[in-house]
N, C-alpha and C positions, 0 to 999 in steps of 0.2 A: 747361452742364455740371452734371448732378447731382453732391453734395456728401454726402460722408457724413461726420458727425460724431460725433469722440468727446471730450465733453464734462466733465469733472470737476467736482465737485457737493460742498458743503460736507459735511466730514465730524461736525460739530455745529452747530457756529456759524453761522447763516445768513446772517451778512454776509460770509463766505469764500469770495464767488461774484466771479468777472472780470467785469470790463464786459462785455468780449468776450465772453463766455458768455450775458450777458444779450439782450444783441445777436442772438445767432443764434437762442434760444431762440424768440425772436419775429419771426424770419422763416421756418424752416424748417415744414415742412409737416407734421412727424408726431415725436412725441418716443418712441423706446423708454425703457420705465421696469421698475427691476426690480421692485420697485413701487410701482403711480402713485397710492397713499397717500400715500405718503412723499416724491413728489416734488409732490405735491397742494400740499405745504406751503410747497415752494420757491415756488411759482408763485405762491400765494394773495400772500406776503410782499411779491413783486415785478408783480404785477398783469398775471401771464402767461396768456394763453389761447391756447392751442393744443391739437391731439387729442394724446393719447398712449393707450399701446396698453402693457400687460407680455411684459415680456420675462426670461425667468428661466431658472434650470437647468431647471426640470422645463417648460418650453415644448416642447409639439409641432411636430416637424418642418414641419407645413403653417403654422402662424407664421412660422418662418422661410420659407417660401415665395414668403410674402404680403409681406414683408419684400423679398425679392429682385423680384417683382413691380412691387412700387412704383419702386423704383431702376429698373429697366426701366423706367417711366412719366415716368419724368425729377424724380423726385420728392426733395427734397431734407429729409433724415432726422437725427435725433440721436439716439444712445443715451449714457444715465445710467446710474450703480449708484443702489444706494442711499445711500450717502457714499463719496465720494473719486472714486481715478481708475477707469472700466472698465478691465477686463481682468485686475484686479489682484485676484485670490482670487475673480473670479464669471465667469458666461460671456460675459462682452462678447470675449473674445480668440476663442472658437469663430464666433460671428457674422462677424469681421473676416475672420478666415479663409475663415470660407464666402463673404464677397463678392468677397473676394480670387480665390478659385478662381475663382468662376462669371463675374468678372467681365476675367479678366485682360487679354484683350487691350484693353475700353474702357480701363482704368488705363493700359497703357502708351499708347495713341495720346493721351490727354489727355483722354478722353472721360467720365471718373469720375476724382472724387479722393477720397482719406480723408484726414480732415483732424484731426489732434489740437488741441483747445480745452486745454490743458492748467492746474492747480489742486491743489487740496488732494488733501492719497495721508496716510492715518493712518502708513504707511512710514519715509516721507522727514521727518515732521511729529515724528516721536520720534524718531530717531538725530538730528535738529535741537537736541534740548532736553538728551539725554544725556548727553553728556561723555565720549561713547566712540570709539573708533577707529575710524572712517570710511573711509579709504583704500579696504580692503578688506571687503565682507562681503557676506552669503548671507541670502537672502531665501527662506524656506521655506514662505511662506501659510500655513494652518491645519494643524497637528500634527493625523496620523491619528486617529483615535479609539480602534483597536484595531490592525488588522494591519498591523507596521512602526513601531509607535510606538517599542519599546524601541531600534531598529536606530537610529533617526536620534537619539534622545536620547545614543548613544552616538559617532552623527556627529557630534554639537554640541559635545559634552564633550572630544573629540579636536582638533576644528579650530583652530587657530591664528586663522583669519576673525571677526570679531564675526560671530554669528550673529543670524536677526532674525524673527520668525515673531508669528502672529498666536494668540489666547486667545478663549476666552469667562468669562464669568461662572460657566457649571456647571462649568469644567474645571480653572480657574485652580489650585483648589489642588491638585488631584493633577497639575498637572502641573509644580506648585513641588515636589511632593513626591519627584516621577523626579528631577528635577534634586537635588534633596537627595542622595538614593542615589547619583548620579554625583558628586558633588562635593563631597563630604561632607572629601575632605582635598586638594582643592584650590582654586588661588588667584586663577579667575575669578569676575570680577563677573556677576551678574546685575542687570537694568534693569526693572522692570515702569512702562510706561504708563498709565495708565486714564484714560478719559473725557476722549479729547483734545478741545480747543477749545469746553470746555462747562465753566458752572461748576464741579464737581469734580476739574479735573484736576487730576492727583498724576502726578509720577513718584516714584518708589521703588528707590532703589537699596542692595545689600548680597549678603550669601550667603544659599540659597535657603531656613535655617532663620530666618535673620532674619528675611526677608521673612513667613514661614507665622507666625511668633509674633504679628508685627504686623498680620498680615490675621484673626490667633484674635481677639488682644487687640481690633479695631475691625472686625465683620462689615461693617460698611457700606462697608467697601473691597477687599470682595471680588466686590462689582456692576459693571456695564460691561464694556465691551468692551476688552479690553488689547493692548498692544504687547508682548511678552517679547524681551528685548536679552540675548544673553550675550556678554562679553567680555575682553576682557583686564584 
């Protein structure tokens, strides 16, 4: 029975790899990689050699083909992101999907499994470290760039839920800056992440003017890839 695997991959720290992940890496037949630069690294660390192949948004439909191909040849497969869990802000959830269609009725007879290797999620790794209300809350991926951005900052700022969404380094402060303008006379916290499981991580907690003084006052913590938490 081919095996498909979705595998979670350190999201810095390259010792934040499961046995179990190293185990399969080294028997499956073909790794998807979003890319195989970056998972070049993983492998060099742990003395992996297997083929991998990229696999990413902007992949052409006949990749995935060739993908479903294989799995029709009995071939047993893993796909990575580039850190943390697939499916979580990149396109490993559309792939799953498409095997899932094409494959459905092997899955139900037992003739194909999907198998989650599960690990580090940047996610789960900062509401871990925070100090915030967990019970409940809302996972947004990447705030749009442009259209619908104002609409959901004002979803965020209304919601009762911790809210929890992902940043980059070019956006951070303007989009400390929207939360300013929404919050300017209210009395949630905001959370920033940076640079999980790698030497510089900081979280950062306070109101969204706080934060922008202290990111003026020290540029060098305006780099990395962020967690943004708002909450109660």
């Amino acid at each position: 029975m081919p095996i498909f695997y979705v595998i979670a991959t350190p999201i810095g720290n390259l010792e934040d790899i499961t046995l179990r992940a190293l185990r399969i890496f080294k028997e499956v037949d073909l790794v998807l990689c979003e890319d195989t630069r970056v998972t070049k690294r993983l492998f060099e660390k742990y003395s992996i050699s297997v083929p991998t192949m990229s696999y990413h948004a902007k992949s052409i439909q006949t990749k995935t083909d060739t993908i479903l191909s294989s799995i029709s040849e009995g071939k047993n497969i893993a796909l990575v992101t580039d850190a943390g869990t697939p499916g979580i802000s990149d396109p490993g959830s559309s792939l799953v999907s498409e095997i899932r269609n094409r494959f459905k009725e092997e899955i139900k007879k037992g003739e194909l499994k999907i198998e989650s290797i599960p690990g580090p999620s940047a996610l789960t790794s900062a509401l871990s470290i925070a100090g915030v209300p967990t019970d409940e809350f809302t996972f947004l991926g990447f705030i749009p760039h442009k259209k619908g951005r104002e609409t959901l900052f004002k979803e965020i700022f209304s919601s009762d839920r911790t809210m929890v969404f992902y940043e980059s380094t070019h956006r951070i402060m303007k989009t400390l800056a929207s939360l300013d303008k929404l919050f300017s006379s209210n009395t949630k916290k905001v959370t920033i992440v940076r640079e999980m499981t790698k030497i510089y991580e900081e979280v950062i907690q306070g109101n969204p003017k706080e934060i922008i003084d202290l990111l003026l006052k020290y540029p060098e913590k305006q780099k990395g890839e962020f967690v943004v938490i708002v909450s109660r």
